[in-house]
C-alpha atoms as a printed R data frame, in Angstrom:
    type eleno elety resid chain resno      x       y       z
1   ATOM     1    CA   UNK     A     1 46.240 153.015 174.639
2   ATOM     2    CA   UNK     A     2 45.348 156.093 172.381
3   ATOM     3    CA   UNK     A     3 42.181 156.948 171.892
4   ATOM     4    CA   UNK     A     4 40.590 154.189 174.456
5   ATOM     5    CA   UNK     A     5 40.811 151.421 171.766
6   ATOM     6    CA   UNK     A     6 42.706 148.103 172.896
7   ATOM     7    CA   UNK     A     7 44.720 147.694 170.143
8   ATOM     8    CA   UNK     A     8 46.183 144.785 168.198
9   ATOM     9    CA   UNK     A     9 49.032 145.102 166.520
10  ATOM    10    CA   UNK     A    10 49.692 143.796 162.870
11  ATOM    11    CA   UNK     A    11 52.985 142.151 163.196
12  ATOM    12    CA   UNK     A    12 55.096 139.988 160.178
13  ATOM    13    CA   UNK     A    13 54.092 136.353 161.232
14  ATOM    14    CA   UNK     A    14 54.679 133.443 163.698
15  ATOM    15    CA   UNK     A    15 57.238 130.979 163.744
16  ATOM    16    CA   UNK     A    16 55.498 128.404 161.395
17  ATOM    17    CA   UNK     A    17 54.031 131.204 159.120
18  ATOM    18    CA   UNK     A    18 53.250 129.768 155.925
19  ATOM    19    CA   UNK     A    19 53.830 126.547 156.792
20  ATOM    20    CA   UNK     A    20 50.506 125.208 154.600
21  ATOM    21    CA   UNK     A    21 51.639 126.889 152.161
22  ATOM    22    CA   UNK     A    22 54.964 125.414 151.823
23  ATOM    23    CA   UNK     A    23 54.175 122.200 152.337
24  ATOM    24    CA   UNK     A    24 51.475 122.959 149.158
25  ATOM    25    CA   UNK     A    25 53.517 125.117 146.946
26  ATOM    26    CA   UNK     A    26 53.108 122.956 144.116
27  ATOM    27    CA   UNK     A    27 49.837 121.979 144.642
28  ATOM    28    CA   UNK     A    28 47.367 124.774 144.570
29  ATOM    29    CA   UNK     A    29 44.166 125.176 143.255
30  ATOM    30    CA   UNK     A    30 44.014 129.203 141.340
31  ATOM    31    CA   UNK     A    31 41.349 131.080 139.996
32  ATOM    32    CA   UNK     A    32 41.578 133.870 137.733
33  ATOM    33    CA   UNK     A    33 38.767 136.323 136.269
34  ATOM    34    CA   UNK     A    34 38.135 136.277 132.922
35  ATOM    35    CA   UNK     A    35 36.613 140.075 132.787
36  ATOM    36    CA   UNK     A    36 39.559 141.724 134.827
37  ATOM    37    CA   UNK     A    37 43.208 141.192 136.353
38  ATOM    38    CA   UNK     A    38 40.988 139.352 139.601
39  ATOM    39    CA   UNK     A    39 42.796 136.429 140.364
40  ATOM    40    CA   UNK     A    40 43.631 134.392 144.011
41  ATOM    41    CA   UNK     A    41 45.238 131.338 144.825
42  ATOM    42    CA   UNK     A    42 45.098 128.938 147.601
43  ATOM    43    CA   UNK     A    43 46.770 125.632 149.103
44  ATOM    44    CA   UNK     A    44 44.812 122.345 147.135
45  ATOM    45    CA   UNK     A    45 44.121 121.300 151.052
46  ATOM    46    CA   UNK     A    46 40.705 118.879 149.369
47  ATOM    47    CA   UNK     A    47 38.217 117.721 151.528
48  ATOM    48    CA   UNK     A    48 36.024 116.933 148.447
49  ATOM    49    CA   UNK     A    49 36.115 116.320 144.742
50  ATOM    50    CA   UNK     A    50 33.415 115.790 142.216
51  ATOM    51    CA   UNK     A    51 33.725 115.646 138.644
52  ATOM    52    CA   UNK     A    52 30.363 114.640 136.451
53  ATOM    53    CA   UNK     A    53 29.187 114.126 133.177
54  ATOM    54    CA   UNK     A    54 25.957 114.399 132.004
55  ATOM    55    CA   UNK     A    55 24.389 113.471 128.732
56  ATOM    56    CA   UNK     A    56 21.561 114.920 127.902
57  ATOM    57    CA   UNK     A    57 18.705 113.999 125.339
58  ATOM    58    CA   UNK     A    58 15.209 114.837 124.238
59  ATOM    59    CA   UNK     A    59 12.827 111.836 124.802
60  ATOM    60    CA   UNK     A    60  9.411 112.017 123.434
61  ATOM    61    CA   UNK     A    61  6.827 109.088 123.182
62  ATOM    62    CA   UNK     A    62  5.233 108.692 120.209
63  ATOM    63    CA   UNK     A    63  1.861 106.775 119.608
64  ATOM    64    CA   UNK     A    64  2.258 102.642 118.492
65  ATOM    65    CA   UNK     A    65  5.679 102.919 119.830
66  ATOM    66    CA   UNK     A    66  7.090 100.684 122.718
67  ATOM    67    CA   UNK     A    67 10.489 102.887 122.869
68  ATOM    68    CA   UNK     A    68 10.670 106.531 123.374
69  ATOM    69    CA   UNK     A    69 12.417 108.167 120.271
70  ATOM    70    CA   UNK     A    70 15.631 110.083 121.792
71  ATOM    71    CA   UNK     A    71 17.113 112.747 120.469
72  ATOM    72    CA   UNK     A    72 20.726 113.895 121.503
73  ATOM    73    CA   UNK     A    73 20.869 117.609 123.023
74  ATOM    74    CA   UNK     A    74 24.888 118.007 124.140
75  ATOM    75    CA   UNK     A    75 27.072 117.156 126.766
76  ATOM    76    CA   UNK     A    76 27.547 119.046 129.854
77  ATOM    77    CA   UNK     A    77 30.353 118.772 132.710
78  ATOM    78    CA   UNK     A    78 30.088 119.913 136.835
79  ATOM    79    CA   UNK     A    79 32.889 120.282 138.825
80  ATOM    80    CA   UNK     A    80 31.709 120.681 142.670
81  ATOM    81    CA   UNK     A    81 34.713 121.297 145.053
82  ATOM    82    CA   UNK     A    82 35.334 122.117 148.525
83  ATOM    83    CA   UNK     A    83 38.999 122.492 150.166
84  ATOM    84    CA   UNK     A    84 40.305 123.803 153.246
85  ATOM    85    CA   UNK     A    85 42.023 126.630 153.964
86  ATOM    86    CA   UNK     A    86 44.398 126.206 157.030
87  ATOM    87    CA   UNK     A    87 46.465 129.876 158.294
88  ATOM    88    CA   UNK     A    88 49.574 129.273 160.569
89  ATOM    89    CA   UNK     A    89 48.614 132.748 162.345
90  ATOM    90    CA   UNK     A    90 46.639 135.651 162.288
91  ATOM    91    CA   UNK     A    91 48.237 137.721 159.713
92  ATOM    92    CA   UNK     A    92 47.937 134.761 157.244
93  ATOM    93    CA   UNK     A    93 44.663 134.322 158.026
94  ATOM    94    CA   UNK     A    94 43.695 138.243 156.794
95  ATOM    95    CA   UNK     A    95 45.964 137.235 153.857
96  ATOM    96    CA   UNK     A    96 43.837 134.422 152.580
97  ATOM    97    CA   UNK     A    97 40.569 136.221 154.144
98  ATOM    98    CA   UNK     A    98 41.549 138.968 151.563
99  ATOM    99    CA   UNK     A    99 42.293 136.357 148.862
100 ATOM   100    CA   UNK     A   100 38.910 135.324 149.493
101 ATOM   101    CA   UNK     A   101 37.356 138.362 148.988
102 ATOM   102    CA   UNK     A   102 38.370 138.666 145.390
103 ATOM   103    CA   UNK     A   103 36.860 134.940 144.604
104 ATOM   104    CA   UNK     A   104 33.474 136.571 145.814
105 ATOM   105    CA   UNK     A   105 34.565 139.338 143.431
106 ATOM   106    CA   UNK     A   106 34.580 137.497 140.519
107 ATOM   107    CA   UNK     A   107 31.539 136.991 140.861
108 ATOM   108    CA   UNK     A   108 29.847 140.424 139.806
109 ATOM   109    CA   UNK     A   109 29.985 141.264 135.862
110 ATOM   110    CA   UNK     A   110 31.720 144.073 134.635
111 ATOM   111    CA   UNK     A   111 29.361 146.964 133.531
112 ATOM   112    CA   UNK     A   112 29.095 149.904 131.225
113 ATOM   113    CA   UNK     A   113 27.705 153.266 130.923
114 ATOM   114    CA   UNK     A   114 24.909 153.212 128.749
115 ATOM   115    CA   UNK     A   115 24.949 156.382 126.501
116 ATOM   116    CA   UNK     A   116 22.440 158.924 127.817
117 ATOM   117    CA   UNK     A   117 20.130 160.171 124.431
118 ATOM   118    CA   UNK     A   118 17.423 161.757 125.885
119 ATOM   119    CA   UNK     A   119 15.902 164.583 124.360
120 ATOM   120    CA   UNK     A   120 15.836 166.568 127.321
121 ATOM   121    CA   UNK     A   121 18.125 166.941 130.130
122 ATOM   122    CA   UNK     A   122 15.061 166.087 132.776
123 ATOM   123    CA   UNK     A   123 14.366 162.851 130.873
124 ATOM   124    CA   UNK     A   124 17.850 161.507 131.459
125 ATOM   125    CA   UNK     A   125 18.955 158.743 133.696
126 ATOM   126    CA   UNK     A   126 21.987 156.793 134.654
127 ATOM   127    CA   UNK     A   127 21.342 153.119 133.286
128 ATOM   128    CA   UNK     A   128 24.463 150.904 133.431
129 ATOM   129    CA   UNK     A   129 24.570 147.597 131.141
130 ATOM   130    CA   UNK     A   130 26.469 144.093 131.628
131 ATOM   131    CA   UNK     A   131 29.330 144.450 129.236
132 ATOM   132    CA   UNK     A   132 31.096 141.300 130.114
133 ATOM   133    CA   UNK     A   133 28.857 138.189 132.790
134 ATOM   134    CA   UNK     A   134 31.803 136.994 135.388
135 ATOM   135    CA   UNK     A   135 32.929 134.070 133.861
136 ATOM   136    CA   UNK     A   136 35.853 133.130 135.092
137 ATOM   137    CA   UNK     A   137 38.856 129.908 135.164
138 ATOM   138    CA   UNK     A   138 40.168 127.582 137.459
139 ATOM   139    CA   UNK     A   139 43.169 125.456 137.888
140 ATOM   140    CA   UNK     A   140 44.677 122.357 139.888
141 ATOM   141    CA   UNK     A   141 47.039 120.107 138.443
142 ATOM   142    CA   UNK     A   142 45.682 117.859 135.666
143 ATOM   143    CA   UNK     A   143 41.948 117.520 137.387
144 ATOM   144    CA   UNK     A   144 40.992 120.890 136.262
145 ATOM   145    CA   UNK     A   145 42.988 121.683 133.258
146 ATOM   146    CA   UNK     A   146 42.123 123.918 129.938
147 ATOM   147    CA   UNK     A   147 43.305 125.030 126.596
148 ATOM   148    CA   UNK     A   148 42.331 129.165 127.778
149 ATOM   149    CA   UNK     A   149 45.806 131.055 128.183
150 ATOM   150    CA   UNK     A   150 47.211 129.818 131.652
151 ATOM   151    CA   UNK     A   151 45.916 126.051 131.145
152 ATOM   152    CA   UNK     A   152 42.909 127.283 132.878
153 ATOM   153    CA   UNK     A   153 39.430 125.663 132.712
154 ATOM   154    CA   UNK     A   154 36.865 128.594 131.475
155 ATOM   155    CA   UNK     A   155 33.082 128.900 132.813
156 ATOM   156    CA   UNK     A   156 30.618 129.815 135.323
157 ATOM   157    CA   UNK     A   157 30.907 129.695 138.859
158 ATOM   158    CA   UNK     A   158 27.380 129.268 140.718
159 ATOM   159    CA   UNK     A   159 28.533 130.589 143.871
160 ATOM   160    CA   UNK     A   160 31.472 130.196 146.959
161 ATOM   161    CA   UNK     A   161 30.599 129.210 150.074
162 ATOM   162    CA   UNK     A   162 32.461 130.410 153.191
163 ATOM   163    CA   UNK     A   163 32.007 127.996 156.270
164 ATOM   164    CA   UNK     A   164 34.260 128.761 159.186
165 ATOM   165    CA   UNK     A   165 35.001 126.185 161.739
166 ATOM   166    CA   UNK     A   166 33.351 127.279 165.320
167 ATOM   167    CA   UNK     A   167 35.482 124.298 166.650
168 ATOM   168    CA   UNK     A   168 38.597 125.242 166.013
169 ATOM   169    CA   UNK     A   169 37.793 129.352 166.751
170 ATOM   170    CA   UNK     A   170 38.754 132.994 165.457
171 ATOM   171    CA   UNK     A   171 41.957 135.086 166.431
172 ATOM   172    CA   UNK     A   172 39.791 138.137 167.840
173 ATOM   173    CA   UNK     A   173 40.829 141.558 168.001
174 ATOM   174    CA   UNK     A   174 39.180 144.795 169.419
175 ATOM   175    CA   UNK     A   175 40.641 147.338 166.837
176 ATOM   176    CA   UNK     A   176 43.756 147.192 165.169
177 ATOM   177    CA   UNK     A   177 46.654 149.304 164.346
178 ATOM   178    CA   UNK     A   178 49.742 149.132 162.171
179 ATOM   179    CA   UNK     A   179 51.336 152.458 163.697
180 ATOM   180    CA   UNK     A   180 54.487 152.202 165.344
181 ATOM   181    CA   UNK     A   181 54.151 155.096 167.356
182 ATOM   182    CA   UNK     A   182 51.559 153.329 169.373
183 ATOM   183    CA   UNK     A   183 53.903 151.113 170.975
184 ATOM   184    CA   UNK     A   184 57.478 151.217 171.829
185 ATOM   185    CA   UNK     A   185 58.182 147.862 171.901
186 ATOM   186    CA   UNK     A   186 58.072 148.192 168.398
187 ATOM   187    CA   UNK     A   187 60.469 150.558 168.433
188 ATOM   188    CA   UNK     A   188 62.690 148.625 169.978
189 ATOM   189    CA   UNK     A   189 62.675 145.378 168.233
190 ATOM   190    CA   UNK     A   190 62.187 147.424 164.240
191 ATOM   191    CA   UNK     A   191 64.350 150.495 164.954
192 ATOM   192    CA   UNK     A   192 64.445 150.726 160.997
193 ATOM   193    CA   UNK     A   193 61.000 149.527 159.970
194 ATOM   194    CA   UNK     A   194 59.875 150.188 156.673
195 ATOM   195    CA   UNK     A   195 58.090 153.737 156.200
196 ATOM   196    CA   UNK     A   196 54.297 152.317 155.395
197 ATOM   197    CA   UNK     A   197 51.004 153.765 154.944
198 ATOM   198    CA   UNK     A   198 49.267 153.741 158.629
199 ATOM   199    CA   UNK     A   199 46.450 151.279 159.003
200 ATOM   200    CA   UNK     A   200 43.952 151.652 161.524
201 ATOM   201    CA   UNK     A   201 40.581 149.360 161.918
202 ATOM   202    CA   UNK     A   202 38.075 149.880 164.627
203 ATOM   203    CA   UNK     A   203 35.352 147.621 166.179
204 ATOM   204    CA   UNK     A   204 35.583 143.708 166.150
205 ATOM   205    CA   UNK     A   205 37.727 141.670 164.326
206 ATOM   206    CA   UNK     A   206 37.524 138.072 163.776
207 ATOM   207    CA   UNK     A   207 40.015 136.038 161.917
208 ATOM   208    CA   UNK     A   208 39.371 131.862 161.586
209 ATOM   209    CA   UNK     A   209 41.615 129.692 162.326
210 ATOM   210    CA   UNK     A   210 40.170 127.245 159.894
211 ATOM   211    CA   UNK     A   211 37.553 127.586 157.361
212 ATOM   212    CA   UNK     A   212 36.368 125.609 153.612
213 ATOM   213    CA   UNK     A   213 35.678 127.279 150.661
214 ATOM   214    CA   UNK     A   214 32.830 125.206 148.538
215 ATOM   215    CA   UNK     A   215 32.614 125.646 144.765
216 ATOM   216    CA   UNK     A   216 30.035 124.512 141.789
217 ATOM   217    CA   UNK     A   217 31.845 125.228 138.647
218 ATOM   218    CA   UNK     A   218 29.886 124.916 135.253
219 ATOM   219    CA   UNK     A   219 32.223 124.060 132.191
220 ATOM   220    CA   UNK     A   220 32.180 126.078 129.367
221 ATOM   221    CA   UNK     A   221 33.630 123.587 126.517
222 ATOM   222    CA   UNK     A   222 36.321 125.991 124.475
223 ATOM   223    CA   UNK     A   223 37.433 122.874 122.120
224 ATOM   224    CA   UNK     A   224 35.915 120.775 119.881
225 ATOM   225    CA   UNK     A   225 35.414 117.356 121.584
226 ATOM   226    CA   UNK     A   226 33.806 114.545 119.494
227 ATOM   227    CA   UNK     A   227 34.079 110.762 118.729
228 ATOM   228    CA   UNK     A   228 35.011 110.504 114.941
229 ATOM   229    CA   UNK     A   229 37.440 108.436 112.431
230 ATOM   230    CA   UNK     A   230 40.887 108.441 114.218
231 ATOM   231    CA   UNK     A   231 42.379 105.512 114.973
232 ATOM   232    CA   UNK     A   232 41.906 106.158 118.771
233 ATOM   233    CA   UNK     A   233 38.226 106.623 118.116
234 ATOM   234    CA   UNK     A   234 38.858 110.248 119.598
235 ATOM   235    CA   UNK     A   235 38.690 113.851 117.348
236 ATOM   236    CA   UNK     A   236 39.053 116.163 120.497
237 ATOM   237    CA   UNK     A   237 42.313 117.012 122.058
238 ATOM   238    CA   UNK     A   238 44.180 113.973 123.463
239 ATOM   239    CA   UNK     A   239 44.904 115.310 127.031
240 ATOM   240    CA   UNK     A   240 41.340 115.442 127.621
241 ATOM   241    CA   UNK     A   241 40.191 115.602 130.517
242 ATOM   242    CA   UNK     A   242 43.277 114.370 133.182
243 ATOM   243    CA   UNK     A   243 46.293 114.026 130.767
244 ATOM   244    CA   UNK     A   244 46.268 110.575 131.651
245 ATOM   245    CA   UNK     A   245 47.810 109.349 128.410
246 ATOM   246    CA   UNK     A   246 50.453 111.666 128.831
247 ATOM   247    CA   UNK     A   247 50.583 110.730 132.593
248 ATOM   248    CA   UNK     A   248 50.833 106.995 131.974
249 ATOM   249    CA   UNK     A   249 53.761 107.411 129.598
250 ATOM   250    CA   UNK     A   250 55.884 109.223 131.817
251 ATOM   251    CA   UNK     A   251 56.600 106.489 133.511
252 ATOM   252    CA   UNK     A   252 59.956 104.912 133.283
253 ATOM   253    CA   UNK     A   253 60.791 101.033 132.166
254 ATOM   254    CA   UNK     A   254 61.800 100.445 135.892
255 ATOM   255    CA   UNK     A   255 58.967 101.938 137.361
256 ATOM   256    CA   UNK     A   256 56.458  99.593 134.547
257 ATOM   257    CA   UNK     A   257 58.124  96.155 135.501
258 ATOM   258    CA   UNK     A   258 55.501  93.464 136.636
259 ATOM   259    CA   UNK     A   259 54.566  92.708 140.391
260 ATOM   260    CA   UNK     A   260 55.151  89.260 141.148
261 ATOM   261    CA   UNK     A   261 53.220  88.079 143.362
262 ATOM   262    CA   UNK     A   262 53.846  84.532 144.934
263 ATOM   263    CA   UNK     A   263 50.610  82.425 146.165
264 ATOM   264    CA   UNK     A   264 51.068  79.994 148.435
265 ATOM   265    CA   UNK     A   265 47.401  78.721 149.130
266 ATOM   266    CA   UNK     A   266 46.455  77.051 152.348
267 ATOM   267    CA   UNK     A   267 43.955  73.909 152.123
268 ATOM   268    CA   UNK     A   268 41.582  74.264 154.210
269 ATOM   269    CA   UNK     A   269 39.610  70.997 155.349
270 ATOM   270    CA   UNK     A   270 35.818  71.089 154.638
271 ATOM   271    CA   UNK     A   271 33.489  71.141 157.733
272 ATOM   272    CA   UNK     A   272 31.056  68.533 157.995
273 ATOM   273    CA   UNK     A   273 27.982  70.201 159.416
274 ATOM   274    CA   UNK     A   274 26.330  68.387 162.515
275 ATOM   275    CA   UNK     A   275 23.663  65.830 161.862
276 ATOM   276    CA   UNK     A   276 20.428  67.452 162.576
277 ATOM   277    CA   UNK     A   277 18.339  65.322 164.574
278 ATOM   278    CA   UNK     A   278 15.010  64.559 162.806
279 ATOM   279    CA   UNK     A   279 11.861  65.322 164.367
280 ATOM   280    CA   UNK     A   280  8.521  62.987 164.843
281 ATOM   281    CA   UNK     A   281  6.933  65.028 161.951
282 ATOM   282    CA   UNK     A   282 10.003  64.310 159.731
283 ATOM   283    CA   UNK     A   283 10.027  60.781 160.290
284 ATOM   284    CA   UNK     A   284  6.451  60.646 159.587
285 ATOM   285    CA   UNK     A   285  6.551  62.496 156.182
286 ATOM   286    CA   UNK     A   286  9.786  60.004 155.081
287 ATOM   287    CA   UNK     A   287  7.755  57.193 156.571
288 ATOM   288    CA   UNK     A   288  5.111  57.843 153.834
289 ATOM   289    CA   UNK     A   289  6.702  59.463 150.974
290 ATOM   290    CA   UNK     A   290 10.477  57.998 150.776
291 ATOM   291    CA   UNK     A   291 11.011  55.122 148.835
């Protein structure tokens, strides 16, 4: 090979590329950045779900009082996550490597140039300012649903974690190449390929063949929810939080009719335990106490 690097070439896909994703089309679970066009998307492959509410008061003792005195703070909502992410081959896997990269993205505000109004030229300094913290939404069906634009979920997102699985390995490469030149089997099987930029990476590649993603999500409420005078006992907006009203009405007549289920219940003789045979002791303490 050129240049002494073993090369690996970049090729379009296996036979059962984007299988995962086919199969989960419908189903994916999509973030989008709320400070910038940042956005990825991946398969809803769940290997945990957590969804919490959490009340919080102020609770103070006060003197000649048996009962704290409580006083109500707000209401706060967590949303920890983790789901799989399962590549058919090694060019999907530096697809959704890449669409990784832009969740950890996300995660870095966007900043401005502060305006520079020292008096003198040797006084000045670069200072850059948050203009906009990295909040950002998320989306999966109707478990994590919002009013933003998108029917995403806005708030904060403490962190991703990436955790590869050792078990099932890496696709490894020393260097890699997209240049056709370098081999003439490509040639021959892409006599017309596509004019593209050339690619070249050097030094070790790995790729995972499996890997989870782990997310703590913080809600920021962007609706009024509260308990108040309607006849549902509800002022907030009535597809909160899962849609299930909506949900339970879109079933049909047919699918609502009653389960029948016939009992036909077995009688079952009672077992007489055997007589216990009564010790010396026993028959002394009957002896003297029974009537």
């Amino acid at each position: 090979m050129a240049d002494g690097m073993d090369y690996f070439v970049i090729n379009e896909g296996g036979v059962t590329a984007h299988r995962h994703a086919g199969l989960y089309q419908n189903f994916t679970i999509d973030f989008i950045s709320a400070v910038s066009s940042l956005n990825a998307s991946f398969p809803a492959i769940l290997t945990a779900f957590n969804d919490a509410w959490t009340s919080n008061w102020n609770s103070q003792d006060v003197y000649g009082r048996q009962d704290q005195v409580h006083t109500f703070k707000n209401t706060t909502r967590r949303i920890d996550l983790t789901f799989s992410v399962v590549p058919d081959d090694e060019t999907q896997s530096a697809d959704l490597m890449h669409m990784f990269e832009k969740l950890v993205r996300m995660l870095y505000p966007n900043y401005d140039d502060a305006p520079d109004e020292s008096p003198h030229a040797y006084q000045g300094a670069n200072v850059s300012l948050v203009r906009q913290a990295p909040i950002m939404g998320i989306r999966m069906g109707n478990l994590i649903r919002g009013n933003a634009k998108g029917g995403y979920l806005l708030g904060k997102v403490d962190g991703f974690t990436f955790n590869p699985d050792i078990q099932q390995g890496f696709w490894l490469a020393n260097s890699m190449t997209n240049n056709p030149d370098m081999f003439d089997e490509w040639a021959m099987l892409e006599p017309e390929a596509p004019n593209q930029p050339i690619v070249n990476v050097s030094g070790a590649v790995y790729l995972p063949k499996k890997w989870e993603v782990s997310v703590s999500f913080t809600v920021m409420h962007t609706e009024p929810l509260n308990q108040g005078s309607d006849p549902e006992g509800w002022n907030g907006d009535s597809s909160y939080p899962y849609n299930g009203e909506q949900i339970s009405k879109a079933f049909s007549p047919e699918q609502r009719m009653p389960v029948i289920i016939e009992e036909s219940p077995a009688l079952n003789s009672a077992k007489i335990p055997k007589k216990v045979k009564a010790g010396m002791f026993d028959k002394f303490l009957d002896a003297m106490f029974k009537p």
